[in-house]
KOLGU-4560 file (N, C-alpha, C; in nm, 3 decimals, padded with zeros to 5 digits):
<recs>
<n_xx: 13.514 n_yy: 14.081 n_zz: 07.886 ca_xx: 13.375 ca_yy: 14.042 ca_zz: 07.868 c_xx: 13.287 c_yy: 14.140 c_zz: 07.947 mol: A seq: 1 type: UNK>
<n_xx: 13.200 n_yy: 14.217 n_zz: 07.879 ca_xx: 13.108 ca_yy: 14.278 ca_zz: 07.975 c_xx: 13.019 c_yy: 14.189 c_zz: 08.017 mol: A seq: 2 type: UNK>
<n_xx: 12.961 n_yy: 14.289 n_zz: 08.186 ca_xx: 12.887 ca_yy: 14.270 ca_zz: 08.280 c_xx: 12.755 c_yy: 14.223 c_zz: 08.198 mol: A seq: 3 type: UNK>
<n_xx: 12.720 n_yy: 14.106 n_zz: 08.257 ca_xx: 12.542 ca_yy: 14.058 ca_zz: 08.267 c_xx: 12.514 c_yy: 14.206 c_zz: 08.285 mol: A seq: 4 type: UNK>
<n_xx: 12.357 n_yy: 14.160 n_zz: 08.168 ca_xx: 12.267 ca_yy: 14.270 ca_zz: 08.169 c_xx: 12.184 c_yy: 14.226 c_zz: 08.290 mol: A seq: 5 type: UNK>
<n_xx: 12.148 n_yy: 14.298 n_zz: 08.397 ca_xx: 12.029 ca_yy: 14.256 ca_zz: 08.474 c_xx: 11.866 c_yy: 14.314 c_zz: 08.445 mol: A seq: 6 type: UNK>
<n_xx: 11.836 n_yy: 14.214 n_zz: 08.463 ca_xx: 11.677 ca_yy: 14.249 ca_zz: 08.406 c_xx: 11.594 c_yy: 14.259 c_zz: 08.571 mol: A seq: 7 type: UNK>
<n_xx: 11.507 n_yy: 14.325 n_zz: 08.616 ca_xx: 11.432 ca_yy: 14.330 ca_zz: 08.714 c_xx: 11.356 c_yy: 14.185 c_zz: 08.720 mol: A seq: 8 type: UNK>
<n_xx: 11.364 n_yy: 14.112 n_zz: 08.846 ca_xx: 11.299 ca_yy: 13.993 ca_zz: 08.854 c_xx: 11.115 c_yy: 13.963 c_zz: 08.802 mol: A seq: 9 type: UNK>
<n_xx: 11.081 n_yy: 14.084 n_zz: 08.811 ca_xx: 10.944 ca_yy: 14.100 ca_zz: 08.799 c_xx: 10.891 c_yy: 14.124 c_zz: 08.687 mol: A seq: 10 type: UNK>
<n_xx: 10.991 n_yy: 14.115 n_zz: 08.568 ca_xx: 10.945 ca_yy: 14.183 ca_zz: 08.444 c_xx: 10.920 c_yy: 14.024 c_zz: 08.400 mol: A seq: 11 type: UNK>
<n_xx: 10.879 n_yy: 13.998 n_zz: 08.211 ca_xx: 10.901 ca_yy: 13.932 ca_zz: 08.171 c_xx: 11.027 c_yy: 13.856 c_zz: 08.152 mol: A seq: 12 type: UNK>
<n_xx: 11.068 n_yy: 13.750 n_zz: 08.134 ca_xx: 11.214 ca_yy: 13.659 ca_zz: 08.109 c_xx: 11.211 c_yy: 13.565 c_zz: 08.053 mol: A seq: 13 type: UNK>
<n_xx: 11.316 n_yy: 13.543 n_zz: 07.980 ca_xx: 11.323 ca_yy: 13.480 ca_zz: 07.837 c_xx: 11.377 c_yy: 13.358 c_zz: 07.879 mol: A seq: 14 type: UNK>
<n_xx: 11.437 n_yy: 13.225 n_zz: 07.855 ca_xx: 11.551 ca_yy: 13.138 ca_zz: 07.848 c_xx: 11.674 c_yy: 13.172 c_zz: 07.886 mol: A seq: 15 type: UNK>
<n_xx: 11.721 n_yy: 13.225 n_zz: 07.794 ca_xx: 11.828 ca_yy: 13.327 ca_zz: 07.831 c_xx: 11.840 c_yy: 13.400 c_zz: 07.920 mol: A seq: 16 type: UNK>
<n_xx: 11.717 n_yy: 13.470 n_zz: 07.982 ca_xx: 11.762 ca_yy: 13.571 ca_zz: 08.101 c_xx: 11.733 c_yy: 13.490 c_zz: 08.219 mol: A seq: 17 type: UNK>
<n_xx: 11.694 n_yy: 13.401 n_zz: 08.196 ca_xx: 11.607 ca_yy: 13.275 ca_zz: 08.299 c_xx: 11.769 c_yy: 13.166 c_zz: 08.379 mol: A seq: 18 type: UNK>
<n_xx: 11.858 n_yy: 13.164 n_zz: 08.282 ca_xx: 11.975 ca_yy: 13.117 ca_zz: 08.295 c_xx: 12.061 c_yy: 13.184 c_zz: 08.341 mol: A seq: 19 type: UNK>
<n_xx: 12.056 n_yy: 13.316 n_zz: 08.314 ca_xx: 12.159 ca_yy: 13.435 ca_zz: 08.354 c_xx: 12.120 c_yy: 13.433 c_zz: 08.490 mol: A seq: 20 type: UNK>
<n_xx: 12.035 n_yy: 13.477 n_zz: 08.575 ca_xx: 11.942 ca_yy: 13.472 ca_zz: 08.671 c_xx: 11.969 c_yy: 13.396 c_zz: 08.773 mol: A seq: 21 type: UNK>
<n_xx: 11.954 n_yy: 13.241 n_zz: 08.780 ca_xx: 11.969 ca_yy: 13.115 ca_zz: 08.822 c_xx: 12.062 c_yy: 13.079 c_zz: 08.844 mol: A seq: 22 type: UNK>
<n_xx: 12.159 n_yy: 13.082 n_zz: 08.728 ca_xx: 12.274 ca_yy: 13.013 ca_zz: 08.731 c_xx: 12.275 c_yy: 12.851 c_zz: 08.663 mol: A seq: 23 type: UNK>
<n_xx: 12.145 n_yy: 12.827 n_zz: 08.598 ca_xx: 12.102 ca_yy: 12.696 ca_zz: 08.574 c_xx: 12.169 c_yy: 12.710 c_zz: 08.428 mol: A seq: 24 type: UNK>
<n_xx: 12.130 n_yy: 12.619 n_zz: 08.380 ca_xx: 12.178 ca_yy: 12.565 ca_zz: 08.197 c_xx: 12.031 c_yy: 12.552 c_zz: 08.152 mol: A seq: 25 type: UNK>
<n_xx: 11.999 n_yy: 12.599 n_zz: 08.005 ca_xx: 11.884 ca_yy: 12.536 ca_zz: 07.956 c_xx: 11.847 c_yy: 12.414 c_zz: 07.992 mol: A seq: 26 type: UNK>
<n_xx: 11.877 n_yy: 12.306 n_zz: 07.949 ca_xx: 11.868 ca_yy: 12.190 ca_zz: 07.999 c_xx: 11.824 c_yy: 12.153 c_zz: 08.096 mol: A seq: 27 type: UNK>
<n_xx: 11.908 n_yy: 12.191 n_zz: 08.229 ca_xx: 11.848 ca_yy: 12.201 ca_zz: 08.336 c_xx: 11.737 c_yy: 12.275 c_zz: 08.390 mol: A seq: 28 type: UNK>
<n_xx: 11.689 n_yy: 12.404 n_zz: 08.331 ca_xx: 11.566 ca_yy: 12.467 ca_zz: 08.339 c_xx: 11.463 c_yy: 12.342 c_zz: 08.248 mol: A seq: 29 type: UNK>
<n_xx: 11.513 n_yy: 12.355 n_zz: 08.157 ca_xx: 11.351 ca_yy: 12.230 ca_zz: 08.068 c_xx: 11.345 c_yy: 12.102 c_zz: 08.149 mol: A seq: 30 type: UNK>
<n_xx: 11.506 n_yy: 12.015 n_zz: 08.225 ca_xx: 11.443 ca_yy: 11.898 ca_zz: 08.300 c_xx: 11.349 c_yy: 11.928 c_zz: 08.414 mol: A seq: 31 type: UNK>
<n_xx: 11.401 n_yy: 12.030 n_zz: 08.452 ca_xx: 11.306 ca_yy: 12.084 ca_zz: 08.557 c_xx: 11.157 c_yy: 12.120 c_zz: 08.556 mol: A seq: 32 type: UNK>
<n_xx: 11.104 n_yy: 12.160 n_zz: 08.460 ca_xx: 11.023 ca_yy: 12.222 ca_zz: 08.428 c_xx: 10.955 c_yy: 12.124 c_zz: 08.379 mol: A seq: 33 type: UNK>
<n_xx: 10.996 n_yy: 11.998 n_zz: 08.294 ca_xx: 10.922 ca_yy: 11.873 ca_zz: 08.250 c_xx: 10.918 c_yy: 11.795 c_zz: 08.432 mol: A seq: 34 type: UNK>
<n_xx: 10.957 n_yy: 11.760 n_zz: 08.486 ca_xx: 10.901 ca_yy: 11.710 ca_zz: 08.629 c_xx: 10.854 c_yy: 11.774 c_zz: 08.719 mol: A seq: 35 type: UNK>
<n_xx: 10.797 n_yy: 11.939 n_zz: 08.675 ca_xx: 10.752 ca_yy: 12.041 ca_zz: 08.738 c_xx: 10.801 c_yy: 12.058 c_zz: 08.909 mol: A seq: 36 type: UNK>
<n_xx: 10.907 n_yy: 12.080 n_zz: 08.877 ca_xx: 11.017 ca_yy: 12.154 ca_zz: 08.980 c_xx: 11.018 c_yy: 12.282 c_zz: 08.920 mol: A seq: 37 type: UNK>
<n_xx: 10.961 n_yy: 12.349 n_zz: 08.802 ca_xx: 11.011 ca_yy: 12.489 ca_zz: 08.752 c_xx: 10.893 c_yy: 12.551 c_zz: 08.643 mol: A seq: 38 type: UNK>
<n_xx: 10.859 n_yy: 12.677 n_zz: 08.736 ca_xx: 10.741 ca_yy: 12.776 ca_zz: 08.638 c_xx: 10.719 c_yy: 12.735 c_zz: 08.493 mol: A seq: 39 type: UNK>
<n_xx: 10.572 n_yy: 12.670 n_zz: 08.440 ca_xx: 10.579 ca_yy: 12.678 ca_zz: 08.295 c_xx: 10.564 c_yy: 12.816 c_zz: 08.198 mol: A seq: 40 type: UNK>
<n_xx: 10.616 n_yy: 12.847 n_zz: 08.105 ca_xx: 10.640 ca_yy: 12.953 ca_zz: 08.086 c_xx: 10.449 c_yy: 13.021 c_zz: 08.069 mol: A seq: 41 type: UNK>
<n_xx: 10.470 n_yy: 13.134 n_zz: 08.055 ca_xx: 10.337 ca_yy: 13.190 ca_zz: 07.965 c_xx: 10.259 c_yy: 13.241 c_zz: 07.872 mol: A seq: 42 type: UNK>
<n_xx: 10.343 n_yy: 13.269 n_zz: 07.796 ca_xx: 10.340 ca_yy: 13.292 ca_zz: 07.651 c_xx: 10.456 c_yy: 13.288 c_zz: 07.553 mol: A seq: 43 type: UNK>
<n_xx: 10.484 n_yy: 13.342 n_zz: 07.434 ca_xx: 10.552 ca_yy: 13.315 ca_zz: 07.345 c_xx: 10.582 c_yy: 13.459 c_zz: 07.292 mol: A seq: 44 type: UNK>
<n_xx: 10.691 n_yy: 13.492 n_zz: 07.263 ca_xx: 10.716 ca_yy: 13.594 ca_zz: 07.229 c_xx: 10.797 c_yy: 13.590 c_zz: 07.090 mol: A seq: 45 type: UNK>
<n_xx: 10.682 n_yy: 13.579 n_zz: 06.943 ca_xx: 10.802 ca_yy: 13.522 ca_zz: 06.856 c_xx: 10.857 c_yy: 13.387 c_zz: 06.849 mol: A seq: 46 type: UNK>
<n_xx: 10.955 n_yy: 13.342 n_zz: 06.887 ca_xx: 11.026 ca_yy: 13.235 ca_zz: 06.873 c_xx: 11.037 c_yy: 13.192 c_zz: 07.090 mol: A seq: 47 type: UNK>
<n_xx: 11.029 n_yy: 13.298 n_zz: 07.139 ca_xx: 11.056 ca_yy: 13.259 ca_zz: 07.229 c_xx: 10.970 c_yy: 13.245 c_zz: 07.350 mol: A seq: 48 type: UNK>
<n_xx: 10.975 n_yy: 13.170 n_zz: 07.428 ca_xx: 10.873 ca_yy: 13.146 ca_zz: 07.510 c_xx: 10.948 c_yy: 13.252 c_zz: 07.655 mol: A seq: 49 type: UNK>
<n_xx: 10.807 n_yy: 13.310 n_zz: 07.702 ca_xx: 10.823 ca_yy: 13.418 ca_zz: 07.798 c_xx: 10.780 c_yy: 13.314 c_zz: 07.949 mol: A seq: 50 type: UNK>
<n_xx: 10.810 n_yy: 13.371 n_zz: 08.067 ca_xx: 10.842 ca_yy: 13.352 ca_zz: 08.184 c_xx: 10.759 c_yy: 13.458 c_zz: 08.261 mol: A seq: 51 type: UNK>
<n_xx: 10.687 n_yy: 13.435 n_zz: 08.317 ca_xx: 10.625 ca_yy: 13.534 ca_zz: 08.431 c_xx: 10.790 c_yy: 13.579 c_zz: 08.574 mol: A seq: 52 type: UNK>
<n_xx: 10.817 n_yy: 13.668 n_zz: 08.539 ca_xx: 10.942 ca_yy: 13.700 ca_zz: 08.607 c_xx: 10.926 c_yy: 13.696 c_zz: 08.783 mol: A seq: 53 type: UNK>
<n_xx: 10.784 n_yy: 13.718 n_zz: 08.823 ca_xx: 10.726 ca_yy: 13.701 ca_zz: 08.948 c_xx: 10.767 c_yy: 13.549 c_zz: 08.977 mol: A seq: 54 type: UNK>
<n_xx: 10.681 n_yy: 13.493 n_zz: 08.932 ca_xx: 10.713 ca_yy: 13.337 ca_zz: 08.934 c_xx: 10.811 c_yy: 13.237 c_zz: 09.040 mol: A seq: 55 type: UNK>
<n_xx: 10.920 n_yy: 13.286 n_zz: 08.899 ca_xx: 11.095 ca_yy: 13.264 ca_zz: 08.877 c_xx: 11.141 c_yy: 13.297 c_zz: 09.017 mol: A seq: 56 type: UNK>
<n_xx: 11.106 n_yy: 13.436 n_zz: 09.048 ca_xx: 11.158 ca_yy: 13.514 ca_zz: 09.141 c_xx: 11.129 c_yy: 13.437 c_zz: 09.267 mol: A seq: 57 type: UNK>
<n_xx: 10.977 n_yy: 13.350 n_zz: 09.282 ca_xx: 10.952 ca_yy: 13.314 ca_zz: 09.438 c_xx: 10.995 c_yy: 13.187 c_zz: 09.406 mol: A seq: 58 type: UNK>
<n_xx: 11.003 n_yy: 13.110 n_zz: 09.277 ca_xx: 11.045 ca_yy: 12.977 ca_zz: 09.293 c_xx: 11.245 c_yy: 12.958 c_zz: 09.346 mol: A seq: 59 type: UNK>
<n_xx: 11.274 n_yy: 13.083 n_zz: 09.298 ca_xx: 11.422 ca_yy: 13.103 ca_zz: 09.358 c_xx: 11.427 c_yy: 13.120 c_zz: 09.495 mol: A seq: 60 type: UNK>
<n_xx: 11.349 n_yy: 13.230 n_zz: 09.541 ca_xx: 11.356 ca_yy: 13.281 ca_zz: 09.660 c_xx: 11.273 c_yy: 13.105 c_zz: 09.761 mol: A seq: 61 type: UNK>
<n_xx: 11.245 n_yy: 13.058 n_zz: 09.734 ca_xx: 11.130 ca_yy: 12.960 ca_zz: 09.804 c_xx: 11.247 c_yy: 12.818 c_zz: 09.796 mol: A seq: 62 type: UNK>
<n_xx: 11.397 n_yy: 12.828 n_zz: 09.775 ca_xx: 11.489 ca_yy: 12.726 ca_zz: 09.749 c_xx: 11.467 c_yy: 12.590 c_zz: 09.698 mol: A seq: 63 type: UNK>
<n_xx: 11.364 n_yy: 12.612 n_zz: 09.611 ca_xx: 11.341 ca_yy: 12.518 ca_zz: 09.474 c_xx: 11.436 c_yy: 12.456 c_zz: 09.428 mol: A seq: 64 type: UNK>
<n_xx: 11.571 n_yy: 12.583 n_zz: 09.452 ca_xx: 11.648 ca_yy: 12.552 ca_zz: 09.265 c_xx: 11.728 c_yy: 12.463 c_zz: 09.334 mol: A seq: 65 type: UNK>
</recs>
């Protein structure tokens, strides 16, 4: 199996890279995020909803998760 792609914390992040990242499960990012324990996203990219990668980054670093 290849290596996780790493994405720079600061860029945009998807669901997917939001999980890779964390270590969380979808699920657990959306329960979170519905009792606002977790960044709402900020736009939509297509089908997918985007993540301010700043955010993510201090809500990790700030032991949120």
């Amino acid at each position: 199996m290849p290596p996780a792609r790493r994405r720079r914390p600061t860029s945009p992040m998807t669901l997917a890279e939001i999980t890779d990242f964390t270590g969380k499960s979808r699920i657990t990012i959306w329960r979170m995020r519905r009792d606002g324990r977790f960044p709402d996203p900020v736009s939509r990219r297509g089908s997918n909803l985007i993540w301010d990668g700043t955010a993510v980054r201090r809500w990790r670093l700030t032991g949120q998760s």
